[in-house]
Structures are given as C-alpha cells and as structure tokens.
MDTraj code that builds the backbone (N, CA, C; nanometers):
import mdtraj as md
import numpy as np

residues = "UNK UNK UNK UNK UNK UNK UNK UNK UNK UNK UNK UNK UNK UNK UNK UNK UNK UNK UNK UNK UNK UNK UNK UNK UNK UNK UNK UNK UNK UNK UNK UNK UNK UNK UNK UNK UNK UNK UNK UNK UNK UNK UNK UNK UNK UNK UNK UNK UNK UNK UNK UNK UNK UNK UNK UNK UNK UNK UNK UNK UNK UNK UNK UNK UNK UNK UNK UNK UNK UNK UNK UNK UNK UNK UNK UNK UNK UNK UNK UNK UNK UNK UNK UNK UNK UNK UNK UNK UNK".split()
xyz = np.array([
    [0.0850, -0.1177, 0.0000],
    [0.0000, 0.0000, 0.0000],
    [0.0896, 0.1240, 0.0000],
    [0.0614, 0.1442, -0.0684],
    [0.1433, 0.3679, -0.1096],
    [0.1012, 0.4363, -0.0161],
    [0.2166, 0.5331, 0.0182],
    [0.2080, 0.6816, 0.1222],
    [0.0506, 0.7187, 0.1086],
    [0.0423, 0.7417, 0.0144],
    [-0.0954, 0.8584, -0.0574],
    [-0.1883, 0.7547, 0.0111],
    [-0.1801, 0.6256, 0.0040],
    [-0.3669, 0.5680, -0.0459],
    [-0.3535, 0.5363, 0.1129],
    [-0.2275, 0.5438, 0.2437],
    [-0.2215, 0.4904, 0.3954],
    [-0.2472, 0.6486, 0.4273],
    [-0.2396, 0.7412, 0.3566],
    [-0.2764, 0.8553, 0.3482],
    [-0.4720, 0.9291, 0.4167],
    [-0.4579, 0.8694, 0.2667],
    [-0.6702, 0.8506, 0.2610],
    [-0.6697, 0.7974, 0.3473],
    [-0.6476, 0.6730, 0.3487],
    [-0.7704, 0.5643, 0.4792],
    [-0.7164, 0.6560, 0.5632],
    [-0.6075, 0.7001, 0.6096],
    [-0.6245, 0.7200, 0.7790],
    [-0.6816, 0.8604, 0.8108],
    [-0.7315, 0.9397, 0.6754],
    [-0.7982, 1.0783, 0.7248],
    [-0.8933, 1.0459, 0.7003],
    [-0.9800, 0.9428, 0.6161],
    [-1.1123, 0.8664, 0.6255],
    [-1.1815, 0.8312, 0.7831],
    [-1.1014, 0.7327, 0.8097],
    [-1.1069, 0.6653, 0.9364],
    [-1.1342, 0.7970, 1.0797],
    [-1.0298, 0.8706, 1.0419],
    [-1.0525, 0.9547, 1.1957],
    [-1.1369, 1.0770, 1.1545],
    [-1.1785, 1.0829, 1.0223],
    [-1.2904, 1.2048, 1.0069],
    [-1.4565, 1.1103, 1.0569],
    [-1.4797, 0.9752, 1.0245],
    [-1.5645, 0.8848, 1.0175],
    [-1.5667, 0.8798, 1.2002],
    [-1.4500, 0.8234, 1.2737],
    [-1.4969, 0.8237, 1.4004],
    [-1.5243, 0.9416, 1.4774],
    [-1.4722, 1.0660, 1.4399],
    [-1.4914, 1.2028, 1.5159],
    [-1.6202, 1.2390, 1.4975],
    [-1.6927, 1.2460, 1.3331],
    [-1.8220, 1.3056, 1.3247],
    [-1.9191, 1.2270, 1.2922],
    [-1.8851, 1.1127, 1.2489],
    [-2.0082, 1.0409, 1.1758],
    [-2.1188, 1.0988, 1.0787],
    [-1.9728, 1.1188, 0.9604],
    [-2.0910, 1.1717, 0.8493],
    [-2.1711, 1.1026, 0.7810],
    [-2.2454, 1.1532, 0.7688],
    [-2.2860, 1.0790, 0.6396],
    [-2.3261, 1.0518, 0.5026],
    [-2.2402, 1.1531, 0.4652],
    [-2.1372, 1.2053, 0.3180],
    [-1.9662, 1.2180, 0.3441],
    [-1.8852, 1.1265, 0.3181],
    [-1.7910, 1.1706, 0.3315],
    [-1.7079, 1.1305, 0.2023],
    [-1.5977, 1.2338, 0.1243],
    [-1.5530, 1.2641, 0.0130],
    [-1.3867, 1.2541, 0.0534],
    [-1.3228, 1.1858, 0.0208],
    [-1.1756, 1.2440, 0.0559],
    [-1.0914, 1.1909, -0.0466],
    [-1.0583, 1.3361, -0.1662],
    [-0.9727, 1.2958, -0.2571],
    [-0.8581, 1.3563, -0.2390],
    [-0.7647, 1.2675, -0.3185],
    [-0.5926, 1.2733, -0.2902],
    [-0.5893, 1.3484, -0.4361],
    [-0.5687, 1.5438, -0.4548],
    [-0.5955, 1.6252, -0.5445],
    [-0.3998, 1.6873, -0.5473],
    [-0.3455, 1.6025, -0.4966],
    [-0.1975, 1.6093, -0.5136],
    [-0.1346, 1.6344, -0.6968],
    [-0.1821, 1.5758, -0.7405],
    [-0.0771, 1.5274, -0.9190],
    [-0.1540, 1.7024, -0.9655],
    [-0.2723, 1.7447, -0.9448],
    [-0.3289, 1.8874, -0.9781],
    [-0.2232, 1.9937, -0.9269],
    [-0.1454, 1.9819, -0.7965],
    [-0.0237, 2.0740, -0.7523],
    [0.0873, 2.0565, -0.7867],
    [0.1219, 2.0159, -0.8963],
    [0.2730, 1.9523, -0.9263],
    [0.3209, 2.0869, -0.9821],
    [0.4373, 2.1466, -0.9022],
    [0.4941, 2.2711, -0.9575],
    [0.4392, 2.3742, -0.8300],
    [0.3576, 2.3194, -0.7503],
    [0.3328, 2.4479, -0.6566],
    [0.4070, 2.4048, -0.5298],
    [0.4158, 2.5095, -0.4442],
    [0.4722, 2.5092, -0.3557],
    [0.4099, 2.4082, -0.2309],
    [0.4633, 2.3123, -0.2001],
    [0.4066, 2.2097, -0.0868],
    [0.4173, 2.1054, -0.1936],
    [0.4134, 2.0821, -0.3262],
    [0.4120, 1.9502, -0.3629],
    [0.5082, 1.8908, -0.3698],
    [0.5235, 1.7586, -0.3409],
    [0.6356, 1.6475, -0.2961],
    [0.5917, 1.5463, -0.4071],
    [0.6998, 1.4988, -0.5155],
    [0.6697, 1.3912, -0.6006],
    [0.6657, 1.2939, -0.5436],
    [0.5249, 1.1805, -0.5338],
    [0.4918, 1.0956, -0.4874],
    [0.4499, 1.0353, -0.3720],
    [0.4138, 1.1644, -0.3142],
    [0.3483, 1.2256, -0.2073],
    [0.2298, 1.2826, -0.1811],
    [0.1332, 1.2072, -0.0508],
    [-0.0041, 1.3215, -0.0471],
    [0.0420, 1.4487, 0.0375],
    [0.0214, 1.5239, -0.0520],
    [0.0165, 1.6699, 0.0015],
    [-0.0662, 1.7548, -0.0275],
    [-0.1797, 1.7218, -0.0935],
    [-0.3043, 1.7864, -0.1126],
    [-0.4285, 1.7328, -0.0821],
    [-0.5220, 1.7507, -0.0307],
    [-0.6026, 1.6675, -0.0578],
    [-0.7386, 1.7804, -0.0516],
    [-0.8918, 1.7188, -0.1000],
    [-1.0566, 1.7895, -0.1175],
    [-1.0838, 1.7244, -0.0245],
    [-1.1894, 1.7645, 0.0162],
    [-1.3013, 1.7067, 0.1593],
    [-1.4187, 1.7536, 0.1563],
    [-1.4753, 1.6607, 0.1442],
    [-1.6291, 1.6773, 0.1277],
    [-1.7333, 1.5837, 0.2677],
    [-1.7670, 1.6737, 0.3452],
    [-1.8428, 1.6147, 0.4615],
    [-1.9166, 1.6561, 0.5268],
    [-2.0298, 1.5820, 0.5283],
    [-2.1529, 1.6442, 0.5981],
    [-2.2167, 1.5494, 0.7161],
    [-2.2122, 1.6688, 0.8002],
    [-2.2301, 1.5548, 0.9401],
    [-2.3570, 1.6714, 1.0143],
    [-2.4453, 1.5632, 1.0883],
    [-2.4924, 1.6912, 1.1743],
    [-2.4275, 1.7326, 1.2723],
    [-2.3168, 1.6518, 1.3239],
    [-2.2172, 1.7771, 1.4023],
    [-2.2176, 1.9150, 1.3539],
    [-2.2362, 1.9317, 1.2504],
    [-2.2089, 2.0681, 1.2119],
    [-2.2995, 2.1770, 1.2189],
    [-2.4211, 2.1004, 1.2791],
    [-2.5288, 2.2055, 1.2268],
    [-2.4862, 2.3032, 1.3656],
    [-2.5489, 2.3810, 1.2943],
    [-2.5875, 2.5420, 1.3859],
    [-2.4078, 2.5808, 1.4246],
    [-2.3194, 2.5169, 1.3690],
    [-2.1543, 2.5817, 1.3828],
    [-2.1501, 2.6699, 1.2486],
    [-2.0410, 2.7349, 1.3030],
    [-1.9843, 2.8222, 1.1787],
    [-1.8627, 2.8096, 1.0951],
    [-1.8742, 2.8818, 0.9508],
    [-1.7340, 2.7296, 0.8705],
    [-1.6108, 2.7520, 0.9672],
    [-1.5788, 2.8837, 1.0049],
    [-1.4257, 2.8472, 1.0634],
    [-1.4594, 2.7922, 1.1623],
    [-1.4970, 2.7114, 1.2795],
    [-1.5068, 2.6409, 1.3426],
    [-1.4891, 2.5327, 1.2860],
    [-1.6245, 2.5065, 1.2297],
    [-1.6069, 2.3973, 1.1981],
    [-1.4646, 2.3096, 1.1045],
    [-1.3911, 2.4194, 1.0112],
    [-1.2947, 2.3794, 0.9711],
    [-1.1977, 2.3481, 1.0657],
    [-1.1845, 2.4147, 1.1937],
    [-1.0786, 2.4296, 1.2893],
    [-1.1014, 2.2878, 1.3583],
    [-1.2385, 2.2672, 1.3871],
    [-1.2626, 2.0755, 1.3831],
    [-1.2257, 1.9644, 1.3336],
    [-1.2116, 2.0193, 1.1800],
    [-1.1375, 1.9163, 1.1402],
    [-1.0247, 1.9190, 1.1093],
    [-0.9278, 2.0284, 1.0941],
    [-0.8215, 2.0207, 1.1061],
    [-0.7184, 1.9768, 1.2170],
    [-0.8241, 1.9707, 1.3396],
    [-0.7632, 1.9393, 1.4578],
    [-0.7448, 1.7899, 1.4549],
    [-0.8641, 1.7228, 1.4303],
    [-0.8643, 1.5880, 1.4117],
    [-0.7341, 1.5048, 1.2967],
    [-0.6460, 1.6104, 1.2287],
    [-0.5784, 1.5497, 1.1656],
    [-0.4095, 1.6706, 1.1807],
    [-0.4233, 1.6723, 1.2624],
    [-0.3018, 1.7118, 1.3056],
    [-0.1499, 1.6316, 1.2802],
    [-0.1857, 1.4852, 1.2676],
    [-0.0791, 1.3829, 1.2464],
    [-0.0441, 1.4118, 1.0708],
    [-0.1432, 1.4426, 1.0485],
    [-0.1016, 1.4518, 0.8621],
    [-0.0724, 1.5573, 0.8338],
    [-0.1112, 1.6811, 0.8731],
    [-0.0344, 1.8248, 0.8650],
    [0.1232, 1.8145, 0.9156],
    [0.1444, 1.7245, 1.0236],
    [0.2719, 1.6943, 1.0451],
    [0.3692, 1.6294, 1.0078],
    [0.3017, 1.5768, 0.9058],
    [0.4027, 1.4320, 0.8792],
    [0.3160, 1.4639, 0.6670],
    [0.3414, 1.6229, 0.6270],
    [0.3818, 1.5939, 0.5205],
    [0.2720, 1.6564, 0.4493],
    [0.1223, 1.6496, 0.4705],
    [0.0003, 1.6966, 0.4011],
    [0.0097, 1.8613, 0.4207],
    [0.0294, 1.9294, 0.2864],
    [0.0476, 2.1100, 0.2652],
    [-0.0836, 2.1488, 0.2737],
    [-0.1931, 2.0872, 0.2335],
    [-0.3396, 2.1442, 0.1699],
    [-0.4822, 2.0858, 0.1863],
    [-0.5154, 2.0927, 0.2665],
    [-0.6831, 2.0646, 0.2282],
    [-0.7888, 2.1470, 0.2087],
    [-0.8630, 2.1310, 0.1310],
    [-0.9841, 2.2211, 0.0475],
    [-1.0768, 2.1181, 0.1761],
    [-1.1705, 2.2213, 0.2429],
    [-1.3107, 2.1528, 0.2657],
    [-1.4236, 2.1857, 0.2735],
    [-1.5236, 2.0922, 0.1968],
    [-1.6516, 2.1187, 0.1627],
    [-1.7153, 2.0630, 0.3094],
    [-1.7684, 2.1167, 0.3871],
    [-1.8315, 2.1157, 0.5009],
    [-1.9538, 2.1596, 0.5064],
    [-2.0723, 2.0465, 0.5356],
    [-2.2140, 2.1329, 0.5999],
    [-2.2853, 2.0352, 0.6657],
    [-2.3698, 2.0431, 0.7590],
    [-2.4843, 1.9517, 0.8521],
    [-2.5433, 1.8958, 0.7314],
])
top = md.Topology()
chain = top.add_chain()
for i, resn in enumerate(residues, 1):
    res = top.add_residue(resn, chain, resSeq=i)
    for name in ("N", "CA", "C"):
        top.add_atom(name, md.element.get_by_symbol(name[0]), res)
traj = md.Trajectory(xyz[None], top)
C-alpha cells in the first residue's frame, strides 16, 4: 500500500470516528499541484473534503474547519500542505 492511499484511509477513518458523516468525500488532489509550492513527487500533500455531518449544524465554517483540522493534526505533520473543505450539517 502507497504513502498517498495509507494517506486517505487514515484521514477517512478519523474524520468517520470524530463526526459520523454521512457524506464523506476524501480525494488525494496532489498530481493537480505539481509545480506548486508544498508539492512532494509521490506524495499526499493535497487533498478535497467533502463532509456532511450533523455535528455541524448550527456551527460556523471556521469552526467547523478548525474541527477538522484538529482531528488530523498527524497529517499536517508528517507531510500533508493542503486541504480544500466542503463542510455542511
């Protein structure tokens, strides 16, 4: 199994146990940054997020983004430059 795809599952997995969405989207949008700053050849360092949980209702997006960025603190550290996220209840 590749960086990128031990990548996905494990921001799958801990977005799935934190909120229990039930829409969840998580693409590896890395090979689209090739030439920008943060991209690493053969590396996830980008990724989209698409998730809708009712955790979210009645929060506001920067919160709620600050939610999930918290929950993945291990991948901001260990290499991920970028996530785009589509967030709503």
């Amino acid at each position: 199994m590749t960086n990128k795809i031990k990548t996905s599952i494990a921001i799958k997995k801990k977005l799935n146990k934190e909120f229990s969405p039930y829409l969840l989207e998580v693409d590896d949008v890395s090979e689209m940054h090739k030439g920008h700053k943060g991209y690493k050849e053969g590396q996830a360092t980008h990724f989209a997020i698409k998730i809708k949980s009712e955790i979210f209702y009645g929060r506001q997006k920067v919160e709620i983004h600050r939610l999930i960025n918290s929950v993945l603190t291990e991948e901001w550290e260990n290499g991920v430059h970028s996530i785009s996220i589509n967030a709503e209840a």
